[in-house]
N, C-alpha and C positions, 0 to 999 in steps of 0.2 A: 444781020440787017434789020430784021422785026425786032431783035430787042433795043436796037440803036432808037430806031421809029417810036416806039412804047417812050422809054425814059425821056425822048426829046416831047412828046405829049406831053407826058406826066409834068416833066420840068415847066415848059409854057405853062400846065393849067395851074398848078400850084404858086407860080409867080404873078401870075397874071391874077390870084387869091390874096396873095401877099401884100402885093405893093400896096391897094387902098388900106392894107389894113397896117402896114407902117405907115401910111399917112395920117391915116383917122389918129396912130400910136403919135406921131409928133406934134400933129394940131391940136392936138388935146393937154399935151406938155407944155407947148409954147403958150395957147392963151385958157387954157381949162376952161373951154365948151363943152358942158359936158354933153348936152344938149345935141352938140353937130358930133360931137363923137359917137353917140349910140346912133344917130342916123348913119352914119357911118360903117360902126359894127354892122348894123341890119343889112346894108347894103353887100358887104363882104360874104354873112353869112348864106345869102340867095348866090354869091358866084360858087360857092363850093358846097351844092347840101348833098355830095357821096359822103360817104365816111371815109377818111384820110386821116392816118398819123398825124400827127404834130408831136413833138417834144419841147415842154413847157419845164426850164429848171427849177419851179415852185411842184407843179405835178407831175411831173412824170410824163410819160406818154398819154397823151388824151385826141379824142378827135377832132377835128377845127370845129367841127360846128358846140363842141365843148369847150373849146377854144374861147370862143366867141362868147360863150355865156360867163366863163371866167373873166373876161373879160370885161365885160359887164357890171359884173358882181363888184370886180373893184371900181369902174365908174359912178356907179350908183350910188355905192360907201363915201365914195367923196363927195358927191354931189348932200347928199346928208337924205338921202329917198332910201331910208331902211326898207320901209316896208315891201316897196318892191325888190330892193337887193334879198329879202330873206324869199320871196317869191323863186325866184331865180336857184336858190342854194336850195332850195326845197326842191326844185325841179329838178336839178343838178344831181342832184343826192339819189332822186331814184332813178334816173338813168346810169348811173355812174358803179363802176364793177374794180378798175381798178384802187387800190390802198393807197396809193399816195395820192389821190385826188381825194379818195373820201378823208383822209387828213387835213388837206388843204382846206374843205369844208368845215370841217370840223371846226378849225382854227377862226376863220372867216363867221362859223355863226357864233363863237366865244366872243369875239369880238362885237358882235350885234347883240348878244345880250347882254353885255356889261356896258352898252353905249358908247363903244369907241369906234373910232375909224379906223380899216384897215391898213398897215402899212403898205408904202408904195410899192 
């Protein structure tokens, strides 16, 4: 019965994490705010600042509130606000322990220093 209890927690809080943040993920698709989307992000990141998995198919496992700044990272790159997306990948990078995210970084600053935009 406790572990029934826990996972139906966990499930609520993590959804209850999720939905703005496929929301801010489609309002941002349909009219590219990038603007309301980072307010967005911000917002998502204050419902969840524990540390929780996410499984991200570009990085690997990373935590939501890693999530969130990946996140960012490609908002930013389209928005054409390098200098703060390299802020963010700098920030990223020393937080950051697993390989396939510091790849994903890796990639994302190649792209900032050649002057292009990240793919979507």
């Amino acid at each position: 019965m406790y572990l029934l209890a826990c996972s139906l927690l966990n499930f609520r809080r993590l959804q209850k994490s999720l939905q703005p943040l496929n929301e801010a993920a489609l309002a941002y698709q349909k009219d590219r705010d990038g603007e309301k989307c980072l307010a967005a992000l911000d917002r998502c990141a204050a419902l969840n600042p524990r540390v929780s998995d996410f499984k991200r198919p570009d990085t690997g496992t990373v935590t939501y509130q890693q999530h969130i700044l990946c996140e960012k990272i490609q908002v930013l790159g389209d928005m054409g606000r390098l200098e703060e997306r390299r802020e963010l990948i700098d920030r990223l990078r020393r937080e950051a322990k697993r390989p396939a995210l510091l790849r994903w970084l890796d990639e994302k600053e190649a792209a900032f220093s050649i002057g292009a935009h990240p793919e979507p």
